[in-house]
PDB file of N, CA, C and O in Angstrom:
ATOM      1  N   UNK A   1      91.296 -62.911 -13.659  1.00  0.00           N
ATOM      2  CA  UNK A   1      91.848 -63.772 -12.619  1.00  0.00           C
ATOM      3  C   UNK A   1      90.892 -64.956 -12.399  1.00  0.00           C
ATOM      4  O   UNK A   1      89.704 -64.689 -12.219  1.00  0.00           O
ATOM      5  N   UNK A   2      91.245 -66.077 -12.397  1.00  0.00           N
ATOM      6  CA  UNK A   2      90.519 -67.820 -12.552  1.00  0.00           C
ATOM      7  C   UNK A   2      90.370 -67.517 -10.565  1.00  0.00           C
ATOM      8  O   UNK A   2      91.169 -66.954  -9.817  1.00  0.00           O
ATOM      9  N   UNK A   3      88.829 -68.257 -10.212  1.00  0.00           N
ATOM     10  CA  UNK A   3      88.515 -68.453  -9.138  1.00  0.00           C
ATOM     11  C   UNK A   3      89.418 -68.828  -8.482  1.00  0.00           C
ATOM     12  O   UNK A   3      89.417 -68.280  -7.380  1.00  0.00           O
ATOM     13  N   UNK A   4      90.356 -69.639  -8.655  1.00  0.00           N
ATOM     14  CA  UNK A   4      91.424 -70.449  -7.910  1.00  0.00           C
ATOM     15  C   UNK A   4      92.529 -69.043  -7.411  1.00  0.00           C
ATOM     16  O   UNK A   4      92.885 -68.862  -6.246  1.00  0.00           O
ATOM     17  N   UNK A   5      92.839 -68.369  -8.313  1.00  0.00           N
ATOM     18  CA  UNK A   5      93.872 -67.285  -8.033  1.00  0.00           C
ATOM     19  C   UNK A   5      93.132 -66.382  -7.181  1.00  0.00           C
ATOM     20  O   UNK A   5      93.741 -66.041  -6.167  1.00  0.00           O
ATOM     21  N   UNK A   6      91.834 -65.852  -7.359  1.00  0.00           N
ATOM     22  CA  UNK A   6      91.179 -65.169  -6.619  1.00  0.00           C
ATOM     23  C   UNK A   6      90.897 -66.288  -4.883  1.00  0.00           C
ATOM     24  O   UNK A   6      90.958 -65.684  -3.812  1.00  0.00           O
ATOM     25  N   UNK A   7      90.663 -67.578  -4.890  1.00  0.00           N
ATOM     26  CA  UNK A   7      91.229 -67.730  -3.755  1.00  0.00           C
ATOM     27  C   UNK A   7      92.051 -68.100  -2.939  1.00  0.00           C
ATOM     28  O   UNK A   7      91.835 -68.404  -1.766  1.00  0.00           O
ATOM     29  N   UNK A   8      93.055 -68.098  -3.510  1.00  0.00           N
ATOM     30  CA  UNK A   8      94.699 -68.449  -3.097  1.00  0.00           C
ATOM     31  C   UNK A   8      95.030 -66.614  -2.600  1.00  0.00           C
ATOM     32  O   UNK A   8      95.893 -66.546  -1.725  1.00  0.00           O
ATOM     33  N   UNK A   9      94.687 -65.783  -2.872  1.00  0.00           N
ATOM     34  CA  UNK A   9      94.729 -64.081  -2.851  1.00  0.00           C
ATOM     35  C   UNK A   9      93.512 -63.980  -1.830  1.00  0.00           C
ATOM     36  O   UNK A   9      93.555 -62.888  -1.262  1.00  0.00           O
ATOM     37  N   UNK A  10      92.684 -64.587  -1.506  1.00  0.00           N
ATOM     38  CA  UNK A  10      91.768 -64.769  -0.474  1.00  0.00           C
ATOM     39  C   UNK A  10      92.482 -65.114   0.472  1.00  0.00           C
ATOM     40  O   UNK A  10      92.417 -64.378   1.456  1.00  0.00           O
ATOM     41  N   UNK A  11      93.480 -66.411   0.562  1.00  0.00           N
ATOM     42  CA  UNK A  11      93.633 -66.584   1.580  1.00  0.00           C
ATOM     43  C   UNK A  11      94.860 -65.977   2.094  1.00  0.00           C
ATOM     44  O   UNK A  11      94.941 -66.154   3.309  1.00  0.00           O
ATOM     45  N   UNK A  12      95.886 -65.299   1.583  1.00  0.00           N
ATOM     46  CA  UNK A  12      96.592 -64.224   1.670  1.00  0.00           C
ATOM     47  C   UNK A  12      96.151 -63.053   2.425  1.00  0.00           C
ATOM     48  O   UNK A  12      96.784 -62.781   3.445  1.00  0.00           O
ATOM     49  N   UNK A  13      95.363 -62.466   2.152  1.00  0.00           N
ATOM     50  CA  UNK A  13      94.288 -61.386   2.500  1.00  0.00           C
ATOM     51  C   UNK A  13      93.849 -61.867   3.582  1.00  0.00           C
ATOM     52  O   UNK A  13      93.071 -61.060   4.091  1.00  0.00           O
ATOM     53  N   UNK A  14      93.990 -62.984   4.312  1.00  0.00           N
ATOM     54  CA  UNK A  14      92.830 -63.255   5.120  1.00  0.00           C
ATOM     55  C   UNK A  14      94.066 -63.303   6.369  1.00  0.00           C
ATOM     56  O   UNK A  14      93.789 -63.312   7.569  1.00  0.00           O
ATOM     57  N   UNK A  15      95.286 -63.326   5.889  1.00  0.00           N
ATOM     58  CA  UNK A  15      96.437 -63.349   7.370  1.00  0.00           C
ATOM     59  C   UNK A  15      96.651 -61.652   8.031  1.00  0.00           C
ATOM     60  O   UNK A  15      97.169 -61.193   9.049  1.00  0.00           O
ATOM     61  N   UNK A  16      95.792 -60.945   6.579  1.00  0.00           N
ATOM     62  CA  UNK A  16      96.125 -59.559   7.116  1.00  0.00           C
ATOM     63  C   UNK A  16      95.110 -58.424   7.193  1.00  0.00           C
ATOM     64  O   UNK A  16      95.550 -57.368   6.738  1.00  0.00           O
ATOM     65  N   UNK A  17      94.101 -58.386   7.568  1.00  0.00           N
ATOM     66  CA  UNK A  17      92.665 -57.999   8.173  1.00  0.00           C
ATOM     67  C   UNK A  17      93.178 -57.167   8.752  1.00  0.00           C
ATOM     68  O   UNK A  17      94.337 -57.368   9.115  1.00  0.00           O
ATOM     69  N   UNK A  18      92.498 -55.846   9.087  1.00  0.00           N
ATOM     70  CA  UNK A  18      92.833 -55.219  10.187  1.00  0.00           C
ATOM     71  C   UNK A  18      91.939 -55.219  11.309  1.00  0.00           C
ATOM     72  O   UNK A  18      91.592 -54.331  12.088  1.00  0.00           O
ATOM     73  N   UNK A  19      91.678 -56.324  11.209  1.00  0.00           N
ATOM     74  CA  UNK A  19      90.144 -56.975  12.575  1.00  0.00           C
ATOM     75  C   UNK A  19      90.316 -58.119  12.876  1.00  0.00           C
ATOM     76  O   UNK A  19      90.244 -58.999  12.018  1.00  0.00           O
ATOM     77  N   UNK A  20      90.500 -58.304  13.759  1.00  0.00           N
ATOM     78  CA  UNK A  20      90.336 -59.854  14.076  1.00  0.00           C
ATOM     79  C   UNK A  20      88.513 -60.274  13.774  1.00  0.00           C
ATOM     80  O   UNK A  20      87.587 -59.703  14.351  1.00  0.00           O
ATOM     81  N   UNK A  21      88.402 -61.043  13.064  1.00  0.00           N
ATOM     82  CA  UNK A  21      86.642 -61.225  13.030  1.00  0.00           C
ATOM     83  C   UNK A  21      86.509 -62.515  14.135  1.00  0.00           C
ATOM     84  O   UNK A  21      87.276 -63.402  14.510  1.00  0.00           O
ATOM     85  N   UNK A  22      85.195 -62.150  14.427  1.00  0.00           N
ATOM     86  CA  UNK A  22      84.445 -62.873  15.488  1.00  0.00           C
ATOM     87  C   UNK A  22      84.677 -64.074  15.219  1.00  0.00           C
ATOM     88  O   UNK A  22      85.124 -64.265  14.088  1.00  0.00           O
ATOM     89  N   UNK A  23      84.475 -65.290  16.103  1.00  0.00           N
ATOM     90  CA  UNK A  23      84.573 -66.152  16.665  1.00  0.00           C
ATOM     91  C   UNK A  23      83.572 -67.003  15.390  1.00  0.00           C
ATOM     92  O   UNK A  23      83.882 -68.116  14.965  1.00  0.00           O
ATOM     93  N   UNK A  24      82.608 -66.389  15.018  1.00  0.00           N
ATOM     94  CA  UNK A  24      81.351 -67.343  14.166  1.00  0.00           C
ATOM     95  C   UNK A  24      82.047 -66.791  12.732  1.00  0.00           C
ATOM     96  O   UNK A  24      81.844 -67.711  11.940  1.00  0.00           O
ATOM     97  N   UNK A  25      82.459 -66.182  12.334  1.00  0.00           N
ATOM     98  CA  UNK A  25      83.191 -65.588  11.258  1.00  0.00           C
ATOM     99  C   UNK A  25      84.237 -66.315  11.020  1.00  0.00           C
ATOM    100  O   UNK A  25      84.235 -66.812   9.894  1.00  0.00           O
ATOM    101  N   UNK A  26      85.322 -66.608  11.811  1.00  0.00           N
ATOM    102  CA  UNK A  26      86.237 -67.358  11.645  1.00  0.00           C
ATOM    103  C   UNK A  26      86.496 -68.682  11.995  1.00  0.00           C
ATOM    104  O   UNK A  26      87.615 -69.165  12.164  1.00  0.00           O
ATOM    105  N   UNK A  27      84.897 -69.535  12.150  1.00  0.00           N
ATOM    106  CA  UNK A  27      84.382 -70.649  11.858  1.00  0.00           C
ATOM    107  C   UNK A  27      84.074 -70.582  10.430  1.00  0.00           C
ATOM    108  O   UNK A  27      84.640 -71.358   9.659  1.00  0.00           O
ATOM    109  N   UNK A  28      83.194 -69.689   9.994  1.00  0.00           N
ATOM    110  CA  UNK A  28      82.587 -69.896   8.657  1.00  0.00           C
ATOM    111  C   UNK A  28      83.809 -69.463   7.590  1.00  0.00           C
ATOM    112  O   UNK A  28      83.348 -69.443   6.450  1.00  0.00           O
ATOM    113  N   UNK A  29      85.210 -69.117   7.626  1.00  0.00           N
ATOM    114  CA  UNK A  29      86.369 -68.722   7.100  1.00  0.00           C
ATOM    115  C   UNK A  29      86.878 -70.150   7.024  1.00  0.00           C
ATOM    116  O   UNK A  29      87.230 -70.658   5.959  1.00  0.00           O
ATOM    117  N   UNK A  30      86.906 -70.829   8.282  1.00  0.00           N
ATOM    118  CA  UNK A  30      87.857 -72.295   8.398  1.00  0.00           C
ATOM    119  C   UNK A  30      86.721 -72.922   7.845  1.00  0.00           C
ATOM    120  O   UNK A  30      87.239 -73.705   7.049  1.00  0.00           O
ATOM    121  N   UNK A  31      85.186 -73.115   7.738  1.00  0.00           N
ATOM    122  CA  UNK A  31      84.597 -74.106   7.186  1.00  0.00           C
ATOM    123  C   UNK A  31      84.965 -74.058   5.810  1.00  0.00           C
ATOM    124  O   UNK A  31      85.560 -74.891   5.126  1.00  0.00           O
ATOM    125  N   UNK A  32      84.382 -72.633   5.446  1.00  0.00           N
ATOM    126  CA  UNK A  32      84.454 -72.643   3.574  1.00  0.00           C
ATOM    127  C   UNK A  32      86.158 -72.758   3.263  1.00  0.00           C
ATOM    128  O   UNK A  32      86.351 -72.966   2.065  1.00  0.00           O
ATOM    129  N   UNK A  33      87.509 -72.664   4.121  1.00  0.00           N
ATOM    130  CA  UNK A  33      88.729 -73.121   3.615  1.00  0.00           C
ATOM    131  C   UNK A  33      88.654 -74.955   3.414  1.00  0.00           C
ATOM    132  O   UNK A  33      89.066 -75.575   2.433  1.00  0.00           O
ATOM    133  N   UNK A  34      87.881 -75.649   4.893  1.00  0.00           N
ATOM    134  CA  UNK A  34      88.161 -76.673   4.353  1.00  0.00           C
ATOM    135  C   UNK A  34      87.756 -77.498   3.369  1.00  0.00           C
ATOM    136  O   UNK A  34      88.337 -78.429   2.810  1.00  0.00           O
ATOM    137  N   UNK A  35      86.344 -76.887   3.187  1.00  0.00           N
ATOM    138  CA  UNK A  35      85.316 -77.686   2.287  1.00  0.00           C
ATOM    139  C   UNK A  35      85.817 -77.404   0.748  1.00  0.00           C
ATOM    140  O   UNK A  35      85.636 -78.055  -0.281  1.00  0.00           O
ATOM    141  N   UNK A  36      86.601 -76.033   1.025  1.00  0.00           N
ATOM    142  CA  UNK A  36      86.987 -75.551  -0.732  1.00  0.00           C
ATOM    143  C   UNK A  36      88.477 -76.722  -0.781  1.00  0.00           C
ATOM    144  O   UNK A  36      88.688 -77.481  -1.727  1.00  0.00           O
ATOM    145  N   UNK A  37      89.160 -76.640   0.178  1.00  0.00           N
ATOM    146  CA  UNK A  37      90.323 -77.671  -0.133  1.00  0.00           C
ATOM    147  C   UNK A  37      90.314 -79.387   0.323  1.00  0.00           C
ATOM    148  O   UNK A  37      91.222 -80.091  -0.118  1.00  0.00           O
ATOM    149  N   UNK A  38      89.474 -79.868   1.027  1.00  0.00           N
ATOM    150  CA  UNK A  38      89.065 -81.124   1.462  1.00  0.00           C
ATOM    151  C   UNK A  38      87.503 -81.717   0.887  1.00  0.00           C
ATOM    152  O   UNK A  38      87.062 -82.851   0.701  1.00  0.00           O
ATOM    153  N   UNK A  39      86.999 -80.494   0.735  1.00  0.00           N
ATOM    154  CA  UNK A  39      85.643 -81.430   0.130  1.00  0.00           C
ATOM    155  C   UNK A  39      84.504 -81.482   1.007  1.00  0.00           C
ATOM    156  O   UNK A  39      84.171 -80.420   1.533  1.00  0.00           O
ATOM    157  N   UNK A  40      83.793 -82.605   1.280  1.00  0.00           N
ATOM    158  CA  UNK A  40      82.841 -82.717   2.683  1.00  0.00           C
ATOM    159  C   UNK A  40      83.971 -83.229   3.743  1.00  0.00           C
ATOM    160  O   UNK A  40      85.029 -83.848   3.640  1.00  0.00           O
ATOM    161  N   UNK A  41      82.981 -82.483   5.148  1.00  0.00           N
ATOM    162  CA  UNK A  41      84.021 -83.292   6.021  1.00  0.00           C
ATOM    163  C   UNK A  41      83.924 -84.777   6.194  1.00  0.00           C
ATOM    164  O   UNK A  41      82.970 -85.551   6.122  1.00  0.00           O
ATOM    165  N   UNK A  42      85.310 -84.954   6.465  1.00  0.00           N
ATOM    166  CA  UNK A  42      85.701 -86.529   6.879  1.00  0.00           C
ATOM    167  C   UNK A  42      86.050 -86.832   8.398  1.00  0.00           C
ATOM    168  O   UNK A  42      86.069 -85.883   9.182  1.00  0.00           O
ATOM    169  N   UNK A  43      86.360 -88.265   8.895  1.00  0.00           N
ATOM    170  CA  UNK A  43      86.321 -88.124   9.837  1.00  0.00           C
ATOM    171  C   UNK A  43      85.553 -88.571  10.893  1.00  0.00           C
ATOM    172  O   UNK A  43      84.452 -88.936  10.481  1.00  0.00           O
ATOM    173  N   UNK A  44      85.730 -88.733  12.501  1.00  0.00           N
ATOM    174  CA  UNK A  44      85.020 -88.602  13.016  1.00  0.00           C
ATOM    175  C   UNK A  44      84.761 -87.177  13.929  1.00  0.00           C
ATOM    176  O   UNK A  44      85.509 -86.257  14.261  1.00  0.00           O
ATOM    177  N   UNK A  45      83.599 -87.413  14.118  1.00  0.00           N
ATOM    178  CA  UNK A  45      83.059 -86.109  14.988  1.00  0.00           C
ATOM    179  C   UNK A  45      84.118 -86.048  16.260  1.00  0.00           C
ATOM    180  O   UNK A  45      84.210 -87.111  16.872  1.00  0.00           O
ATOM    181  N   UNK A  46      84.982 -84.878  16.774  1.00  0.00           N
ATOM    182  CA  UNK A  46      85.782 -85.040  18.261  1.00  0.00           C
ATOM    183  C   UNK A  46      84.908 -85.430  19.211  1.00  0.00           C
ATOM    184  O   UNK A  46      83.839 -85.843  18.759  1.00  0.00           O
ATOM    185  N   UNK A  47      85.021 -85.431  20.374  1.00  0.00           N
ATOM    186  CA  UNK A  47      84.528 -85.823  21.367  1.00  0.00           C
ATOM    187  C   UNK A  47      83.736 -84.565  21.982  1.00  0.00           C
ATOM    188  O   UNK A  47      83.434 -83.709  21.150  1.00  0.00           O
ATOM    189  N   UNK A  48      83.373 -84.337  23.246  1.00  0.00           N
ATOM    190  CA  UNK A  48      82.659 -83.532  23.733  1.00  0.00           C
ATOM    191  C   UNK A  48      83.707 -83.001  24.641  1.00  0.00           C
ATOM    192  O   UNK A  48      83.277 -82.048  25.291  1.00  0.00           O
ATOM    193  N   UNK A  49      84.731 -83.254  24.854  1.00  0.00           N
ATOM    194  CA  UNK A  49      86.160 -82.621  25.568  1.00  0.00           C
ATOM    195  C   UNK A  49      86.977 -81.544  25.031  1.00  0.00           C
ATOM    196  O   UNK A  49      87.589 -80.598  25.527  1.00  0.00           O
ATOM    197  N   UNK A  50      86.714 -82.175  23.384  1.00  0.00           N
ATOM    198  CA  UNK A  50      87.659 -81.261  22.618  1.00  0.00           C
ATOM    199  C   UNK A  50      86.635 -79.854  21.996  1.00  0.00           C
ATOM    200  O   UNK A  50      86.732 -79.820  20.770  1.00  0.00           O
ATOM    201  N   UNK A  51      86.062 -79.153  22.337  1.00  0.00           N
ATOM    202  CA  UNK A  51      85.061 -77.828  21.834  1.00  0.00           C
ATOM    203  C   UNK A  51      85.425 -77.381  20.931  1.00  0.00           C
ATOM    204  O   UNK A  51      84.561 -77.256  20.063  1.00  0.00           O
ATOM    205  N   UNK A  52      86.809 -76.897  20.580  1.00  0.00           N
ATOM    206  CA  UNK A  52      87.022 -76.004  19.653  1.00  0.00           C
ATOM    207  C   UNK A  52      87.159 -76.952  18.702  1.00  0.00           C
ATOM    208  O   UNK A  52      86.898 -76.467  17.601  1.00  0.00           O
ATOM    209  N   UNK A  53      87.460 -78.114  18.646  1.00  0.00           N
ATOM    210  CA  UNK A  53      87.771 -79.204  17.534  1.00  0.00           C
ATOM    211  C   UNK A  53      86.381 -79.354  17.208  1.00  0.00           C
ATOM    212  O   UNK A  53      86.241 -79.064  16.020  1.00  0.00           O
ATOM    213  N   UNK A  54      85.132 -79.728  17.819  1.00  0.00           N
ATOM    214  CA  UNK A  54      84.143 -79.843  17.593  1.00  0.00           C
ATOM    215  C   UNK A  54      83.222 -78.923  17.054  1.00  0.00           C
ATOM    216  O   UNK A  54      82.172 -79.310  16.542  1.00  0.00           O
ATOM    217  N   UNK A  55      83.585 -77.550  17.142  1.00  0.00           N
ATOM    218  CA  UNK A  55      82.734 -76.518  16.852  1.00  0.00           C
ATOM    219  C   UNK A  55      83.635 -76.123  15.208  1.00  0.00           C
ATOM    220  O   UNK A  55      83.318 -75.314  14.336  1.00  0.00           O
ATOM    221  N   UNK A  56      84.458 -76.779  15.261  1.00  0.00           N
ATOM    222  CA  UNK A  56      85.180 -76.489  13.671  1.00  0.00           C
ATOM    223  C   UNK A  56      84.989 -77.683  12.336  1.00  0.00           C
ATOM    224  O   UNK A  56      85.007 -77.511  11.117  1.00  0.00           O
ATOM    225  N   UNK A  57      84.741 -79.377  13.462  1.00  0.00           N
ATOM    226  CA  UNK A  57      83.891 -79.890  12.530  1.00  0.00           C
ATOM    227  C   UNK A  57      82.458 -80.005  12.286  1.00  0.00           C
ATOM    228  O   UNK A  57      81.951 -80.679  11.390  1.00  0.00           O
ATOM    229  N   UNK A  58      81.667 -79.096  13.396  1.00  0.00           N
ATOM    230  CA  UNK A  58      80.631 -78.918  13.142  1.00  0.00           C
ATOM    231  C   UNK A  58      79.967 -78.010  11.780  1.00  0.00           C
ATOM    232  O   UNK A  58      78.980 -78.255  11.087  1.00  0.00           O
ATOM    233  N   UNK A  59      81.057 -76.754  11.723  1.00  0.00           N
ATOM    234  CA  UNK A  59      80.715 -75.832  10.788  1.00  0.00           C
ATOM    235  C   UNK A  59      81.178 -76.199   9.724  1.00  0.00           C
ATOM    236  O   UNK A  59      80.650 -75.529   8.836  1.00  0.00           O
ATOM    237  N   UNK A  60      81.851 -76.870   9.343  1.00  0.00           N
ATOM    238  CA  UNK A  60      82.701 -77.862   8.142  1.00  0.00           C
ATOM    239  C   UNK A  60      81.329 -78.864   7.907  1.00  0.00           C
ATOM    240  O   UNK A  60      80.646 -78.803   6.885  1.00  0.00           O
ATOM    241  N   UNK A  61      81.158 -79.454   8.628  1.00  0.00           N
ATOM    242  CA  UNK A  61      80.036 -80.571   8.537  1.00  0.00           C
ATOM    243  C   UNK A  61      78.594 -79.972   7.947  1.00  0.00           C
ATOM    244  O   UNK A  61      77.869 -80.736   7.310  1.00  0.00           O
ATOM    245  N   UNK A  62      78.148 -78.431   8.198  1.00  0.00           N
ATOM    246  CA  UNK A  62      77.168 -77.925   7.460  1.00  0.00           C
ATOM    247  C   UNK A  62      77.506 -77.456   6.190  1.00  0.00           C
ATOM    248  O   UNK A  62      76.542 -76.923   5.641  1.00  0.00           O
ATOM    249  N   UNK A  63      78.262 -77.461   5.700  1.00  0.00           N
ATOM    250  CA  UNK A  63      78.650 -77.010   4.242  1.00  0.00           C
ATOM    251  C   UNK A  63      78.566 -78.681   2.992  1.00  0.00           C
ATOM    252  O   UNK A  63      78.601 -78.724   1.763  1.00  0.00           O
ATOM    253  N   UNK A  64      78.477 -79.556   3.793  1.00  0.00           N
ATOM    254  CA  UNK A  64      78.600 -81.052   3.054  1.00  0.00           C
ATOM    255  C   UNK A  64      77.515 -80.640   1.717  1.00  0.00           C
ATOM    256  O   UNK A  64      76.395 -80.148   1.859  1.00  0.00           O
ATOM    257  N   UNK A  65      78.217 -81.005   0.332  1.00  0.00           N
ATOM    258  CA  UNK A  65      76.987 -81.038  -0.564  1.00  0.00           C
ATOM    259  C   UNK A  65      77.576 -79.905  -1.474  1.00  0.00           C
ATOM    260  O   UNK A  65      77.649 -79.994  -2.700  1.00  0.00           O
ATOM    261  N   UNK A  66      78.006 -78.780  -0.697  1.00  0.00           N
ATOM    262  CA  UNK A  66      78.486 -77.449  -1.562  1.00  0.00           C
ATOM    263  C   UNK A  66      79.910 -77.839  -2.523  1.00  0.00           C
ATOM    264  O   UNK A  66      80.910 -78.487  -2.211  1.00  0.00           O
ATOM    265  N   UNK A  67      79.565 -77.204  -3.713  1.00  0.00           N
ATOM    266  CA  UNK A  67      81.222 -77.352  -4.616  1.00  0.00           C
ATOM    267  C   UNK A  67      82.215 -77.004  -4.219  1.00  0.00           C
ATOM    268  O   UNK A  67      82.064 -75.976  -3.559  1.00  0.00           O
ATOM    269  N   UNK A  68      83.063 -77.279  -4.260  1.00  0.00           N
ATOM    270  CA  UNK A  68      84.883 -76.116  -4.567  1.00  0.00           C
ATOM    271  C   UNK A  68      84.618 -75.138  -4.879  1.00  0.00           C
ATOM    272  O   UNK A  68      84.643 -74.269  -4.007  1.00  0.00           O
ATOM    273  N   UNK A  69      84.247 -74.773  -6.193  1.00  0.00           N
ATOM    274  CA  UNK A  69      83.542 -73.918  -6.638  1.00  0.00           C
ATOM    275  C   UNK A  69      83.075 -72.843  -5.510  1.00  0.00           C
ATOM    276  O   UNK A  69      83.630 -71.867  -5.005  1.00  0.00           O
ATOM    277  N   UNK A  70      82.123 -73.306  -5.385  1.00  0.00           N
ATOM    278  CA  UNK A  70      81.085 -72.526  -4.461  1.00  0.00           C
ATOM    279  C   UNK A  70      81.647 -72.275  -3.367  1.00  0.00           C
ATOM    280  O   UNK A  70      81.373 -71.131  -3.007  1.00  0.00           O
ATOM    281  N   UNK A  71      82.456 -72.930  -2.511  1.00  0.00           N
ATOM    282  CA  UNK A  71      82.984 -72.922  -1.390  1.00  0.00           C
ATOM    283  C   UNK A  71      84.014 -71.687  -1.507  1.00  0.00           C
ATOM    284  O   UNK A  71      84.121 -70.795  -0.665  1.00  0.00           O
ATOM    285  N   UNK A  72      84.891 -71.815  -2.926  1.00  0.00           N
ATOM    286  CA  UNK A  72      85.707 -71.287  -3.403  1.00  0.00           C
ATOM    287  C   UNK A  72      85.138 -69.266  -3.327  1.00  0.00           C
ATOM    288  O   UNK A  72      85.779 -68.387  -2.750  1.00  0.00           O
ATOM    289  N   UNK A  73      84.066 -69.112  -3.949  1.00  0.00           N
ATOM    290  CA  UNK A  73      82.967 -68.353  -4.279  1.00  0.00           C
ATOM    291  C   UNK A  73      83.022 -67.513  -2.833  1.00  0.00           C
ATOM    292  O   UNK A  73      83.539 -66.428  -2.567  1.00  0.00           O
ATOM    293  N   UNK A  74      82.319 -68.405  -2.061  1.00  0.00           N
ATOM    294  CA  UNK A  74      81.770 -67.664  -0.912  1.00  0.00           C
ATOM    295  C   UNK A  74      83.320 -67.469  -0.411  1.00  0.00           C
ATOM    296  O   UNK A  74      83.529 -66.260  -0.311  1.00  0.00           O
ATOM    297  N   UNK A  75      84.491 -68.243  -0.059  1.00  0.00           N
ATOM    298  CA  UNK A  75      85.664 -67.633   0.847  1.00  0.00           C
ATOM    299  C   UNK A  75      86.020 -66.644   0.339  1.00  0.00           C
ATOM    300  O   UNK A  75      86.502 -65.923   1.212  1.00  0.00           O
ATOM    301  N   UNK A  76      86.068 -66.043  -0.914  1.00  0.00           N
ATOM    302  CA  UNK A  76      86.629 -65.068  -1.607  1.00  0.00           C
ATOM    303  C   UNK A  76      85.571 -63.841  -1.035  1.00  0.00           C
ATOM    304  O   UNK A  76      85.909 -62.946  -0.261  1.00  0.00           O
ATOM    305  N   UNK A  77      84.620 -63.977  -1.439  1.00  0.00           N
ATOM    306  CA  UNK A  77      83.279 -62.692  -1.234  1.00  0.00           C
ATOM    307  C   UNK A  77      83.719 -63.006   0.774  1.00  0.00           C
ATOM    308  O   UNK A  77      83.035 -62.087   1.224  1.00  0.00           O
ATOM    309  N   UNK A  78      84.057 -63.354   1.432  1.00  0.00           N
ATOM    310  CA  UNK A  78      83.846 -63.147   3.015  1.00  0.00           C
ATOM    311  C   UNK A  78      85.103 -62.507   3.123  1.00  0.00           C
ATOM    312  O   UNK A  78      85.283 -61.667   4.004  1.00  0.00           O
ATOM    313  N   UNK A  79      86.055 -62.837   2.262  1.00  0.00           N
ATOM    314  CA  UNK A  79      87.273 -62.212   2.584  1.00  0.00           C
ATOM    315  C   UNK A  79      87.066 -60.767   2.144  1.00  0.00           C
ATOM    316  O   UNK A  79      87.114 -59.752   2.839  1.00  0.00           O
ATOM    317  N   UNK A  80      86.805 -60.906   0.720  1.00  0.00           N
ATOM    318  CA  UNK A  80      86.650 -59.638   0.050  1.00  0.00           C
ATOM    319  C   UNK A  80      85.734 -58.049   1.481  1.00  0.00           C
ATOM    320  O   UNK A  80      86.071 -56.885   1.692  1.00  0.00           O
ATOM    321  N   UNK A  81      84.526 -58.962   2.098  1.00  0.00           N
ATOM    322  CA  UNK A  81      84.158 -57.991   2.768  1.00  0.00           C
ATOM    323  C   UNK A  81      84.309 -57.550   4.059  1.00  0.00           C
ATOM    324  O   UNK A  81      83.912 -56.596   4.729  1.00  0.00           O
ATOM    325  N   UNK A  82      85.463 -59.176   4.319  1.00  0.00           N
ATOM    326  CA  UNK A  82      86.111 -58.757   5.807  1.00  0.00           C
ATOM    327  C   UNK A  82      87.205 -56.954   5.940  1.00  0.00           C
ATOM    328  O   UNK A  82      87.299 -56.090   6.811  1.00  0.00           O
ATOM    329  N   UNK A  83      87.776 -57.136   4.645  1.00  0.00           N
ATOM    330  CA  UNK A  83      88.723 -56.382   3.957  1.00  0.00           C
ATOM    331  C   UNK A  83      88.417 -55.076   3.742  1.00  0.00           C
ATOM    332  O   UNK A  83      89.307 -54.280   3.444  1.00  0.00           O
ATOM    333  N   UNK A  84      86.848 -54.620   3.892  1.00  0.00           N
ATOM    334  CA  UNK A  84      86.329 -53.144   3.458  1.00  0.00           C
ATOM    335  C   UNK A  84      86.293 -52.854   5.009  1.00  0.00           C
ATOM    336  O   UNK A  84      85.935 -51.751   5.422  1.00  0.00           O
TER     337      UNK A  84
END
């Protein structure tokens, strides 16, 4: 199975957890989705009103630099061990 199928099946897997994961978990789930499908973040930073917008381009914004690949890599292995 090509990385790409393994995370397209990542993100499948990831609507059906039998845990809701924490709050910093499912930052670092939405960072490594966007960085694996958008790249570095773009954009401007939200404002200081909007928190949850801000705390999602914040964790997006620390991944800048990492591949698809890699991004790809790690969402699969977080899913994979959300899943055990």
């Amino acid at each position: 199975m090509s990385l790409q199928e393994q995370f397209e099946q990542a993100q499948l897997d990831s609507k059906n957890l039998s845990e809701r994961p924490d709050n910093m978990t499912l930052l670092k789930i939405y960072a490594l989705f966007k960085q694996s499908s958008a790249g570095d973040a773009s954009g401007s930073r939200p404002g200081f009103t909007d928190m949850v917008g801000r705390a999602k381009y914040d964790a997006w914004a620390a991944l800048t630099g990492t591949s698809t690949e890699e991004a790809q890599q790690q969402y699969v292995d977080l899913i994979a061990d959300l899943k055990d």
